[in-house]
PQR file of N, CA, C, O and H, with PARSE charges and radii, in Angstrom:
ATOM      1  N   UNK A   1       0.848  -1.190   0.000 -0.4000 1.5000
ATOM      2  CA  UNK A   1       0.000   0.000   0.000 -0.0000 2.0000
ATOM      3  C   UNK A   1       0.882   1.237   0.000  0.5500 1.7000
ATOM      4  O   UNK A   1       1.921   1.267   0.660 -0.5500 1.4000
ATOM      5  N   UNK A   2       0.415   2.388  -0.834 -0.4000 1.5000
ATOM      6  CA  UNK A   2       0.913   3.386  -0.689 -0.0000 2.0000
ATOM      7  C   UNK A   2       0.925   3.868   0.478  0.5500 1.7000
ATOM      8  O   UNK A   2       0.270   3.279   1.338 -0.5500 1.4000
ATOM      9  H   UNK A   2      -0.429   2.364  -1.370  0.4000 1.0000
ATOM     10  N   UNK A   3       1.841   5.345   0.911 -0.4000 1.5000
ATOM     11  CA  UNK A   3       1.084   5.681   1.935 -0.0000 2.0000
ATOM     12  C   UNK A   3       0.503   6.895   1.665  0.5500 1.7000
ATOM     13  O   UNK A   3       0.306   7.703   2.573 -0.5500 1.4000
ATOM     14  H   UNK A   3       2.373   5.824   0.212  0.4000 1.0000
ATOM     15  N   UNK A   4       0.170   7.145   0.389 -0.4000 1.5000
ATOM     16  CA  UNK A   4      -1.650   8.083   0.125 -0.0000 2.0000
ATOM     17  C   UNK A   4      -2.734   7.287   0.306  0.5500 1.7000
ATOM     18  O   UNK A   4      -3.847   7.811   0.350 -0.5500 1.4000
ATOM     19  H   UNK A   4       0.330   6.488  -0.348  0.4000 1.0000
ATOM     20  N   UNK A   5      -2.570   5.776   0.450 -0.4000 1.5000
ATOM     21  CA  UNK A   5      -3.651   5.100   0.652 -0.0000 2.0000
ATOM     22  C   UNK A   5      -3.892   4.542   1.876  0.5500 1.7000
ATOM     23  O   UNK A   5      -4.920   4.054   2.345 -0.5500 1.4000
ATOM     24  H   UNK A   5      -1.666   5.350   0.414  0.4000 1.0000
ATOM     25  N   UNK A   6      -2.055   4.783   2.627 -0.4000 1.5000
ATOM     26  CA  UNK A   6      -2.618   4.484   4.332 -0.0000 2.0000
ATOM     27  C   UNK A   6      -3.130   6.438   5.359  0.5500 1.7000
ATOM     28  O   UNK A   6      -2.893   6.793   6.513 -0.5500 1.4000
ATOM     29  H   UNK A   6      -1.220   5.180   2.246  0.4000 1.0000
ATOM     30  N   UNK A   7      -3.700   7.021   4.442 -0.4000 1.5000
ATOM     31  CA  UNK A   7      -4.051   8.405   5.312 -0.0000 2.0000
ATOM     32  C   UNK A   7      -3.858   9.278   5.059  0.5500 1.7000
ATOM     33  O   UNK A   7      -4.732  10.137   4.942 -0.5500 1.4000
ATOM     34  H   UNK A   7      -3.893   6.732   3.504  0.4000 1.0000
ATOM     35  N   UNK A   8      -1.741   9.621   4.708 -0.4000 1.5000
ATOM     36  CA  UNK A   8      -0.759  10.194   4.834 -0.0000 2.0000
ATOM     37  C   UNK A   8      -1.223  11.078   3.004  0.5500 1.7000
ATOM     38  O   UNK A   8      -1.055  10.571   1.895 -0.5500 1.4000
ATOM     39  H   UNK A   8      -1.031   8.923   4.803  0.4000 1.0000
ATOM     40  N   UNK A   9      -1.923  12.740   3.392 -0.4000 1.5000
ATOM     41  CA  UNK A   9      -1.909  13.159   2.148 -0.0000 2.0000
ATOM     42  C   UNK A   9      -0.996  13.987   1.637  0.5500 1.7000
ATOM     43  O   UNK A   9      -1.010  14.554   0.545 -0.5500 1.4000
ATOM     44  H   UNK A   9      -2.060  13.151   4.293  0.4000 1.0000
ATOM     45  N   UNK A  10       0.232  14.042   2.955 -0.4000 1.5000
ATOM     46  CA  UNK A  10       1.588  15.173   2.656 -0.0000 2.0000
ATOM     47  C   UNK A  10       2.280  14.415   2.076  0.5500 1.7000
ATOM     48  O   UNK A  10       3.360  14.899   1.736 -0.5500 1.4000
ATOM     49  H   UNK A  10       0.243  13.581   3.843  0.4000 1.0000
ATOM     50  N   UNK A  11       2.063  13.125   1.739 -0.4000 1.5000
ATOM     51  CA  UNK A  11       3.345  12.297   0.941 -0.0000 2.0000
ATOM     52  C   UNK A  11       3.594  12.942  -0.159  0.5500 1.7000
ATOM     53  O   UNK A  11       2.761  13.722  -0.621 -0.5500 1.4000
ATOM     54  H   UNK A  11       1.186  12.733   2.015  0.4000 1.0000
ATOM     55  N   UNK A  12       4.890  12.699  -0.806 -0.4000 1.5000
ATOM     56  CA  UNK A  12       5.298  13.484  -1.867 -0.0000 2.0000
ATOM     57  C   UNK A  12       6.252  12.488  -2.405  0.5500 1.7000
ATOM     58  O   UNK A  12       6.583  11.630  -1.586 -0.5500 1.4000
ATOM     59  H   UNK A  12       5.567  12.065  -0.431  0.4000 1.0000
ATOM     60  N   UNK A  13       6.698  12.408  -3.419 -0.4000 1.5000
ATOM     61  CA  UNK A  13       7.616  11.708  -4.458 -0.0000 2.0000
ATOM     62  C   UNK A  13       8.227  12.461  -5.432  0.5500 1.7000
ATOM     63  O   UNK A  13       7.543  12.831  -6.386 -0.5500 1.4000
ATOM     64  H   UNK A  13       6.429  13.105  -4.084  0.4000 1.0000
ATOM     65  N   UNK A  14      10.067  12.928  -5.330 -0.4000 1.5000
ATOM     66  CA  UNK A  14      10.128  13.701  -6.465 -0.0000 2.0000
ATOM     67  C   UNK A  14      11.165  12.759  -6.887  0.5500 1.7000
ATOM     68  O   UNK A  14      11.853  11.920  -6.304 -0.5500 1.4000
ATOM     69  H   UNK A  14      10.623  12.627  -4.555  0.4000 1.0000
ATOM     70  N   UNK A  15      11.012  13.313  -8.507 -0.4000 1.5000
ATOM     71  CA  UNK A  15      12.216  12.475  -9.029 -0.0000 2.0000
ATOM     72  C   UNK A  15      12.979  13.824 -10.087  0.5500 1.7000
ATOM     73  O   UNK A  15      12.592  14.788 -10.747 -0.5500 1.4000
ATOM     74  H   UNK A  15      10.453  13.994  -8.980  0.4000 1.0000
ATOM     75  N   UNK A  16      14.455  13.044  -9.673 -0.4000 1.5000
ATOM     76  CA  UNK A  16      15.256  14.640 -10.538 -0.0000 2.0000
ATOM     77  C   UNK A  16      15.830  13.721 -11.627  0.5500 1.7000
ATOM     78  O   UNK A  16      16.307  12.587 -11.657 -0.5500 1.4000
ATOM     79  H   UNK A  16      14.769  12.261  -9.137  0.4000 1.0000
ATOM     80  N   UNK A  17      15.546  14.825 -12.618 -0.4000 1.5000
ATOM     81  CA  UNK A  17      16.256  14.003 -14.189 -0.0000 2.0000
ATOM     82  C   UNK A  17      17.495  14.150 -14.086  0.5500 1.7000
ATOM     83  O   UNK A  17      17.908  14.696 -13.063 -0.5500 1.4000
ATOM     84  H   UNK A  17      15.158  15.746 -12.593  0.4000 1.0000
ATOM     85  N   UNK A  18      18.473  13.698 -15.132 -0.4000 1.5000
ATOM     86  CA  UNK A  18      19.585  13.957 -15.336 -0.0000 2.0000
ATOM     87  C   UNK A  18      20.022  15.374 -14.955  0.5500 1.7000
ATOM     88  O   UNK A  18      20.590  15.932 -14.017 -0.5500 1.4000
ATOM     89  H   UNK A  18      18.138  13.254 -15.963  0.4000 1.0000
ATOM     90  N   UNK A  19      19.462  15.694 -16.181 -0.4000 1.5000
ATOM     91  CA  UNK A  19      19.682  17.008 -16.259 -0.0000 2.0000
ATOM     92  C   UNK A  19      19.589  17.885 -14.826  0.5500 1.7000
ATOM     93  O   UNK A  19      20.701  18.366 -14.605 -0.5500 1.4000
ATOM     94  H   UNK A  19      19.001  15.241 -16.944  0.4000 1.0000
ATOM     95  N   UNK A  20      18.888  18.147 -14.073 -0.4000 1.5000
ATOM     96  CA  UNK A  20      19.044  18.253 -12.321 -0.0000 2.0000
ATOM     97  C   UNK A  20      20.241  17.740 -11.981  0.5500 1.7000
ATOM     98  O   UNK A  20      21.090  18.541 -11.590 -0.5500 1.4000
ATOM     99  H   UNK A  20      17.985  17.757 -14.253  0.4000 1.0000
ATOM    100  N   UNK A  21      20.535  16.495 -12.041 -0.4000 1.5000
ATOM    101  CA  UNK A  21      21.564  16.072 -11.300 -0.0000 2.0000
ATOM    102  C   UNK A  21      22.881  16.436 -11.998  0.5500 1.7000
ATOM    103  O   UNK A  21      23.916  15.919 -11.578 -0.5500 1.4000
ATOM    104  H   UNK A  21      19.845  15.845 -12.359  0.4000 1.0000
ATOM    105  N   UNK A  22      22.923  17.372 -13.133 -0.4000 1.5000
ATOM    106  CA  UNK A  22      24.426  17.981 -13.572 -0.0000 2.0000
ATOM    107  C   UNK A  22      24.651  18.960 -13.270  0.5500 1.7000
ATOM    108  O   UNK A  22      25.830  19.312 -13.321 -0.5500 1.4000
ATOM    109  H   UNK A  22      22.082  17.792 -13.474  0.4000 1.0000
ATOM    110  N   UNK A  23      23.439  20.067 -12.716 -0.4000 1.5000
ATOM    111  CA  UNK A  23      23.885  20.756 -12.064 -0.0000 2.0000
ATOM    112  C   UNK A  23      24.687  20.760 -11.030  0.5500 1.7000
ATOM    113  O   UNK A  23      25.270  21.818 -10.792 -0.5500 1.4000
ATOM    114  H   UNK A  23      22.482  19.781 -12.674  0.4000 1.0000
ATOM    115  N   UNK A  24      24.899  19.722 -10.252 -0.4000 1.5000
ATOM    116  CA  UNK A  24      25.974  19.399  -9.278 -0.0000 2.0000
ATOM    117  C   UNK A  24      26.969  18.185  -9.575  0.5500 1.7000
ATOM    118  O   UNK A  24      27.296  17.257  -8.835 -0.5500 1.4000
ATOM    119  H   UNK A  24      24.426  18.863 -10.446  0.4000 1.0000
ATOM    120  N   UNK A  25      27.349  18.478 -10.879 -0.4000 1.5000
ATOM    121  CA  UNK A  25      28.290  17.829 -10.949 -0.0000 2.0000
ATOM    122  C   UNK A  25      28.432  15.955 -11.123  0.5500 1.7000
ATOM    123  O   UNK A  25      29.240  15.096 -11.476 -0.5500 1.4000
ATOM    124  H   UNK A  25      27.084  19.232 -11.480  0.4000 1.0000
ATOM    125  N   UNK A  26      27.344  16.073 -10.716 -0.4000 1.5000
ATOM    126  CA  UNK A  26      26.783  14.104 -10.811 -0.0000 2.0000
ATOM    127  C   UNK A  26      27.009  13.574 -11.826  0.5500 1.7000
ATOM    128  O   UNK A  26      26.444  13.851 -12.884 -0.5500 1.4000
ATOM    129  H   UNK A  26      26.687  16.771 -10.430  0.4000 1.0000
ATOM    130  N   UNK A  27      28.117  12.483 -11.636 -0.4000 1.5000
ATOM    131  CA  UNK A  27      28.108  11.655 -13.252 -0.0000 2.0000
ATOM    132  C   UNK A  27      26.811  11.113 -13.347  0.5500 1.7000
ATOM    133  O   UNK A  27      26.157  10.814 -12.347 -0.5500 1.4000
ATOM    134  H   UNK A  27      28.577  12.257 -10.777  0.4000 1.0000
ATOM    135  N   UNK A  28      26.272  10.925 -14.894 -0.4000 1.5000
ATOM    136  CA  UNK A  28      24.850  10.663 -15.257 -0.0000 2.0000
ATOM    137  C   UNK A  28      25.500   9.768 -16.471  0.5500 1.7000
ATOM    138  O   UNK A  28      26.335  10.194 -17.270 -0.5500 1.4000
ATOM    139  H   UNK A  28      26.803  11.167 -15.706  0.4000 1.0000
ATOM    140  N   UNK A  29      24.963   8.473 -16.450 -0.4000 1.5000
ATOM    141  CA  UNK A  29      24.902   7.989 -17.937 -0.0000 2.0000
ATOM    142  C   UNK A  29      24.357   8.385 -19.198  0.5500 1.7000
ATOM    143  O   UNK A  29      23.167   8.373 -19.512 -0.5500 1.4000
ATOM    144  H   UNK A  29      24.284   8.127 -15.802  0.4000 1.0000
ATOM    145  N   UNK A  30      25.027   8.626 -19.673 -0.4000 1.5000
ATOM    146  CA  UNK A  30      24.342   9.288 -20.748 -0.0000 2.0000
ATOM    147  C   UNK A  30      23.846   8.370 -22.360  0.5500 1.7000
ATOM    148  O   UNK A  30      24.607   7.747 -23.100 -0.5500 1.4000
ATOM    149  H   UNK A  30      25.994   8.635 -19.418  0.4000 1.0000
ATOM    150  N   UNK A  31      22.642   8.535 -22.488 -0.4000 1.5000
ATOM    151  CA  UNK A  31      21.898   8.137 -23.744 -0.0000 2.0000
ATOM    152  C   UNK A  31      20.981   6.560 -23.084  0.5500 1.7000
ATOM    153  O   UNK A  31      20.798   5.448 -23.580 -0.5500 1.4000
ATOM    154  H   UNK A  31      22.024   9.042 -21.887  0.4000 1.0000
ATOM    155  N   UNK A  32      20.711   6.991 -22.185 -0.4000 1.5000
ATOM    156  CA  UNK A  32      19.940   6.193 -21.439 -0.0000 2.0000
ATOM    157  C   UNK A  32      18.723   5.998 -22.096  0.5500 1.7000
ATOM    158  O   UNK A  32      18.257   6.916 -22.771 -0.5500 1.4000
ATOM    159  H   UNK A  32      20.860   7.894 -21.782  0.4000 1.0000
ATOM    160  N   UNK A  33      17.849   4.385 -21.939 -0.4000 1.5000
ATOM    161  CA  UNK A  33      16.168   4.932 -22.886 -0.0000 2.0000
ATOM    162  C   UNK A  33      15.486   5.048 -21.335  0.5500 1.7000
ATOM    163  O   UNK A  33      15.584   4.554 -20.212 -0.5500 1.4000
ATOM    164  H   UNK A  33      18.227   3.639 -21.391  0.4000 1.0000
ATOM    165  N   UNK A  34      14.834   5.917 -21.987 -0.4000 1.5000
ATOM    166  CA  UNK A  34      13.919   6.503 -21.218 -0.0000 2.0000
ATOM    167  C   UNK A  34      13.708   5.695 -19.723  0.5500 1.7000
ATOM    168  O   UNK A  34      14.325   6.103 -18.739 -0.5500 1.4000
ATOM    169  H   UNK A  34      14.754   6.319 -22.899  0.4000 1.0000
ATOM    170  N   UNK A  35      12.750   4.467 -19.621 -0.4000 1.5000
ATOM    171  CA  UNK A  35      12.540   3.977 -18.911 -0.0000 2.0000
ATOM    172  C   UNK A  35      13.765   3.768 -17.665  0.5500 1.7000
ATOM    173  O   UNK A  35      13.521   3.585 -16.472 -0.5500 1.4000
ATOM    174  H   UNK A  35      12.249   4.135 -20.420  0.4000 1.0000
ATOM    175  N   UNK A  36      14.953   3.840 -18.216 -0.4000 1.5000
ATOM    176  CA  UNK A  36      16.213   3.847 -16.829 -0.0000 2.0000
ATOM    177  C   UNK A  36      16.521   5.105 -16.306  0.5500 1.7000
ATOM    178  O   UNK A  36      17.025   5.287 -15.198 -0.5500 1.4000
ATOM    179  H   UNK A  36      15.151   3.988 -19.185  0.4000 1.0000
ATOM    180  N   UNK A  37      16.252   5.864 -17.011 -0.4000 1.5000
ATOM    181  CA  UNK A  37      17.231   7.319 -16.758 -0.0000 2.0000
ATOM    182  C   UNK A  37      16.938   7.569 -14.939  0.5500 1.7000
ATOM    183  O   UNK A  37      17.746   8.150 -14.215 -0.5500 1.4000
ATOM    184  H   UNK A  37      15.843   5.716 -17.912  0.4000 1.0000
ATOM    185  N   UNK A  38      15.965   7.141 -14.591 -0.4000 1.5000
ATOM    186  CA  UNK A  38      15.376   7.496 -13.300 -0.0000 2.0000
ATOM    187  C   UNK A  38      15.835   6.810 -12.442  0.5500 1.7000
ATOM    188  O   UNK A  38      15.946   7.287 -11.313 -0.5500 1.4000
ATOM    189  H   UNK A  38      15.309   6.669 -15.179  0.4000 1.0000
ATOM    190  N   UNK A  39      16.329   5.192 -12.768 -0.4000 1.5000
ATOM    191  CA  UNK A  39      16.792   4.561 -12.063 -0.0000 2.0000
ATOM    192  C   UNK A  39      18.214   4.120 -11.944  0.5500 1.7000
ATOM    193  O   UNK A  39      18.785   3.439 -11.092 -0.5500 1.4000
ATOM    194  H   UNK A  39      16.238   4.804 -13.685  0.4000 1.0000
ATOM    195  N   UNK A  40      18.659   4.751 -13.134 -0.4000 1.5000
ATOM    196  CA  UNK A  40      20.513   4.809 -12.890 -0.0000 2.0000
ATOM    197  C   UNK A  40      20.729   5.701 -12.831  0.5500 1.7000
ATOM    198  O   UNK A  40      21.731   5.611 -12.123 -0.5500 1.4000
ATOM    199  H   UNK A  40      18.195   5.304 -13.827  0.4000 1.0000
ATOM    200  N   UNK A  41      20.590   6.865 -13.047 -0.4000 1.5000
ATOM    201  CA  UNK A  41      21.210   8.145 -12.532 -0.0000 2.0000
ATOM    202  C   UNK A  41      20.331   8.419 -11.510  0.5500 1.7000
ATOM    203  O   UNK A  41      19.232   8.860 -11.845 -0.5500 1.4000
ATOM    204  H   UNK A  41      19.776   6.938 -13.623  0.4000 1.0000
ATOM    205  N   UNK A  42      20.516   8.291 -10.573 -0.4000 1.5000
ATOM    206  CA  UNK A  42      19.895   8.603  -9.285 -0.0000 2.0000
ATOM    207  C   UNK A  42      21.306   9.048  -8.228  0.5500 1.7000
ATOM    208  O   UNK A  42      22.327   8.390  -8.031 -0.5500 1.4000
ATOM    209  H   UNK A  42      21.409   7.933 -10.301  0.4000 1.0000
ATOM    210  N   UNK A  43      20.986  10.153  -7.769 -0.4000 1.5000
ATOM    211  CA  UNK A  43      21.699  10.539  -6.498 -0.0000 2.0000
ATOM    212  C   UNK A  43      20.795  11.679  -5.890  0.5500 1.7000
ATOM    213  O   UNK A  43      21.259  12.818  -5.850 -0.5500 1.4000
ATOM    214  H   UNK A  43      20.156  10.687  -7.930  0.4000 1.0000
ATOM    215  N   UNK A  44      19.508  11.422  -5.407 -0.4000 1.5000
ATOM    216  CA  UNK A  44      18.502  12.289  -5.445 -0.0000 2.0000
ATOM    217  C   UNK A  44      18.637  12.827  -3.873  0.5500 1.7000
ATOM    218  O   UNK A  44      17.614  13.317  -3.394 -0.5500 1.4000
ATOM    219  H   UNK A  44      19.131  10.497  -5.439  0.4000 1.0000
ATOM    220  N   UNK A  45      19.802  12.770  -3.056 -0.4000 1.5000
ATOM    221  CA  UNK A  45      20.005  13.020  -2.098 -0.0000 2.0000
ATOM    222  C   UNK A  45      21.131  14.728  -1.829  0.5500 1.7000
ATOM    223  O   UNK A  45      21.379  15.464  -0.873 -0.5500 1.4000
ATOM    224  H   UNK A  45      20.633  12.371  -3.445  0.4000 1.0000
ATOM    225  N   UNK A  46      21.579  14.662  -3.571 -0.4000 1.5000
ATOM    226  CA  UNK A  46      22.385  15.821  -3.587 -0.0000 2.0000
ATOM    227  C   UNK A  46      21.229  16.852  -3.289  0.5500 1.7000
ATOM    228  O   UNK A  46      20.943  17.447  -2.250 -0.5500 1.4000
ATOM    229  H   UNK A  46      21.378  14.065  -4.347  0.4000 1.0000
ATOM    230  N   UNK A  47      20.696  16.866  -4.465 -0.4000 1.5000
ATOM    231  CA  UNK A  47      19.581  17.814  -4.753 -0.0000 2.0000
ATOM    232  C   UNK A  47      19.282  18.660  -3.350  0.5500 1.7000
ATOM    233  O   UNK A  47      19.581  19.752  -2.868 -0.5500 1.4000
ATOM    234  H   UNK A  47      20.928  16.382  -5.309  0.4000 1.0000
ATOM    235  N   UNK A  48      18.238  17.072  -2.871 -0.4000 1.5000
ATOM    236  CA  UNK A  48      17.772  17.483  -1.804 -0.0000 2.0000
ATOM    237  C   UNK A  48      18.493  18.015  -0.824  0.5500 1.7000
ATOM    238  O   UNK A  48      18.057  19.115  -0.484 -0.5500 1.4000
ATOM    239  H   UNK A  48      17.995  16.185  -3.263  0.4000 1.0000
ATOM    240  N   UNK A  49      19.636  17.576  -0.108 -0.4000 1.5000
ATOM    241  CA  UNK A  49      20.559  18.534   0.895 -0.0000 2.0000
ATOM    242  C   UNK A  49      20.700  20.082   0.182  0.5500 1.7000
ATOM    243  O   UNK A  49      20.903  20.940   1.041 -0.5500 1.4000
ATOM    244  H   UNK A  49      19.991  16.683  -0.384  0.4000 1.0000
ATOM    245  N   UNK A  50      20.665  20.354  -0.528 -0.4000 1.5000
ATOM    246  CA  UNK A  50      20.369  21.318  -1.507 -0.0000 2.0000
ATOM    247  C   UNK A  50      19.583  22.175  -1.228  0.5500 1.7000
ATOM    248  O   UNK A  50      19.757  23.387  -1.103 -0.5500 1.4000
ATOM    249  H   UNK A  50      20.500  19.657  -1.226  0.4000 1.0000
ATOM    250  N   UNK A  51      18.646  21.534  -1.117 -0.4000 1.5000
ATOM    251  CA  UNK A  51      17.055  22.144  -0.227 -0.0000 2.0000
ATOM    252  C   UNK A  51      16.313  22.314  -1.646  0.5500 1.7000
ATOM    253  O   UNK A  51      15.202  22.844  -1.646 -0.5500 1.4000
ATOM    254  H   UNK A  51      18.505  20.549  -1.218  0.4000 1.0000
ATOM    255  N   UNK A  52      16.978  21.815  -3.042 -0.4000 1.5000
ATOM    256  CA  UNK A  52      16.412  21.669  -4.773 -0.0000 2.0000
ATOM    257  C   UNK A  52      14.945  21.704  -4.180  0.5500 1.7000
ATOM    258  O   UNK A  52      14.742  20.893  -3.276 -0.5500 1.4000
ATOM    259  H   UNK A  52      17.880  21.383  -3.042  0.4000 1.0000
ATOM    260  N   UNK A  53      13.949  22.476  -4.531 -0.4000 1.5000
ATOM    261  CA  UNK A  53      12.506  22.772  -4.870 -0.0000 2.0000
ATOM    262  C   UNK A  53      11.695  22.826  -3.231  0.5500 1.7000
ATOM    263  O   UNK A  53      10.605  22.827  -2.659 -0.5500 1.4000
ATOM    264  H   UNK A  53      14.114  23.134  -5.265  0.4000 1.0000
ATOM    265  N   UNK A  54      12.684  22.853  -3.106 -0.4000 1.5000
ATOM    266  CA  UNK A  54      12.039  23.312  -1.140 -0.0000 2.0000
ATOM    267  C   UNK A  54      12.149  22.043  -0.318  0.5500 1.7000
ATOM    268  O   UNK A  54      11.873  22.225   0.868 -0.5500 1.4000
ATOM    269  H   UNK A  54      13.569  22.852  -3.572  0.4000 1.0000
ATOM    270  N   UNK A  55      12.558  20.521  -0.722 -0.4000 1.5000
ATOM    271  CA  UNK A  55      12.487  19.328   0.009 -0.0000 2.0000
ATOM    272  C   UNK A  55      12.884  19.392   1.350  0.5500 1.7000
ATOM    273  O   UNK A  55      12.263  18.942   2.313 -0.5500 1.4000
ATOM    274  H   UNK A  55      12.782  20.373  -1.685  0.4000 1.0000
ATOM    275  N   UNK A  56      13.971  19.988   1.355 -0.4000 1.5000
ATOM    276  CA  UNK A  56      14.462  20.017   3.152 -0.0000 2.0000
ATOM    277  C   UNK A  56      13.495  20.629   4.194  0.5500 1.7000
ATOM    278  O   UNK A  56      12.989  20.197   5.230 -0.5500 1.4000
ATOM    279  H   UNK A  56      14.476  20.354   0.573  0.4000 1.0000
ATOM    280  N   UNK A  57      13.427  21.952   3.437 -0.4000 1.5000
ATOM    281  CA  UNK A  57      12.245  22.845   3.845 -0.0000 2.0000
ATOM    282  C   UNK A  57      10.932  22.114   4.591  0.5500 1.7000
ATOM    283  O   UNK A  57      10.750  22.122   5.809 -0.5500 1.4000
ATOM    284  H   UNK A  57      13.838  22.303   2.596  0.4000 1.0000
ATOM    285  N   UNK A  58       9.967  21.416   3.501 -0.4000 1.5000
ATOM    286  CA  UNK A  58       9.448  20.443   3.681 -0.0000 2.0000
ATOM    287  C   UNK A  58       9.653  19.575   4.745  0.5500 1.7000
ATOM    288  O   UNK A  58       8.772  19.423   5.591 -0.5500 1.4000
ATOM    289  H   UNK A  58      10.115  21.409   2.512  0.4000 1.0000
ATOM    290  N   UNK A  59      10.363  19.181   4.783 -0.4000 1.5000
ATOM    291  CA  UNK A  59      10.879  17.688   5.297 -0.0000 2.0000
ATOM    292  C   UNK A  59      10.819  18.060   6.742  0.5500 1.7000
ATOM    293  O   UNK A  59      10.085  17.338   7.417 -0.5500 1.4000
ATOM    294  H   UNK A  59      11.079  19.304   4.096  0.4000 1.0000
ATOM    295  N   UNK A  60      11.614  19.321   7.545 -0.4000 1.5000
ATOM    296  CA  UNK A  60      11.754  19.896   8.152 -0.0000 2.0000
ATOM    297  C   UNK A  60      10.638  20.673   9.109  0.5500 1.7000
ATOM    298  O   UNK A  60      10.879  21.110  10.234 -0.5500 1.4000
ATOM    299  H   UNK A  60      12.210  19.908   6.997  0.4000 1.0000
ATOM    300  N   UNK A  61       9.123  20.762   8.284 -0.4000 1.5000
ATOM    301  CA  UNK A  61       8.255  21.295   9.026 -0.0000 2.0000
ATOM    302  C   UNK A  61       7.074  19.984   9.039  0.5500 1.7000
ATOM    303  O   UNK A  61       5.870  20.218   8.931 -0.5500 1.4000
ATOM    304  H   UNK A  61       8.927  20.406   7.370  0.4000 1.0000
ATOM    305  N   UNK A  62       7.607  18.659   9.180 -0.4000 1.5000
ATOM    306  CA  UNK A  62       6.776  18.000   9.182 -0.0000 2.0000
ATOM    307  C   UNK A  62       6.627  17.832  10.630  0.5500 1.7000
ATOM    308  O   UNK A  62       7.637  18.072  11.292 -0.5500 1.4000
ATOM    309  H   UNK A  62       8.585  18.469   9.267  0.4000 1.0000
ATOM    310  N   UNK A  63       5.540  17.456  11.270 -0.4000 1.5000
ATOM    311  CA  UNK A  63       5.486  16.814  12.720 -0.0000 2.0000
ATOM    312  C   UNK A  63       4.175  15.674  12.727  0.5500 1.7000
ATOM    313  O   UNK A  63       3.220  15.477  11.975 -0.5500 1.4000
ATOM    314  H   UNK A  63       4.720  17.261  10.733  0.4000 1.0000
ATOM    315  N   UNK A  64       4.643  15.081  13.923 -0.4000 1.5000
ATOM    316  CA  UNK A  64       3.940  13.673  14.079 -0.0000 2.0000
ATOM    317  C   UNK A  64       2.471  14.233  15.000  0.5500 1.7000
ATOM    318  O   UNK A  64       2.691  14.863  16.035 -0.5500 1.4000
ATOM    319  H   UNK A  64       5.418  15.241  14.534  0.4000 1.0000
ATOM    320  N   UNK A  65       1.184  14.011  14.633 -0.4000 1.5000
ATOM    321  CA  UNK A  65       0.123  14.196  15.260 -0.0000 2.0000
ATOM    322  C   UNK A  65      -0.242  13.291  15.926  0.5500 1.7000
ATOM    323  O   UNK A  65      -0.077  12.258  15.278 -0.5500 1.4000
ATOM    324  H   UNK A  65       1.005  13.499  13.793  0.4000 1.0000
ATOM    325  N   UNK A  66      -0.750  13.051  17.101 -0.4000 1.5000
ATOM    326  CA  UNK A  66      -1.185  12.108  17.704 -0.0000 2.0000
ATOM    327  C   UNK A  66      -0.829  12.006  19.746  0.5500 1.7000
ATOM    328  O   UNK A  66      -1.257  11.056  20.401 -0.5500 1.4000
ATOM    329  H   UNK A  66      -0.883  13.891  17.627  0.4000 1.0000
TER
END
């Protein structure tokens, strides 16, 4: 089960293309088909320490209710 389907509607999923990830320098395979590019060039952790599209930000003002 997802977890948009266990409650949770702040879930979020980003994925950075290549192209994102050369901005910092990330080796990226290049001439990838389509269907891999997402899953071999992945270092989607630069980005984010980055704070790339507000994720840390995010991440950061989450809290546990209950």
């Amino acid at each position: 089960m997802s977890l948009r389907d266990n409650g949770n509607s702040n879930a979020n999923l980003t994925l950075f293309s290549p192209e994102d990830l050369q901005k910092y320098d990330v080796a990226i395979t290049p001439d990838l088909p389509f269907q891999r590019l997402f899953s071999e060039n992945h270092a989607s952790w630069i980005p984010t320490y980055n704070n790339e599209y507000g994720i840390m930000s995010w991440l950061l003002n989450q809290t546990k209710e209950g």
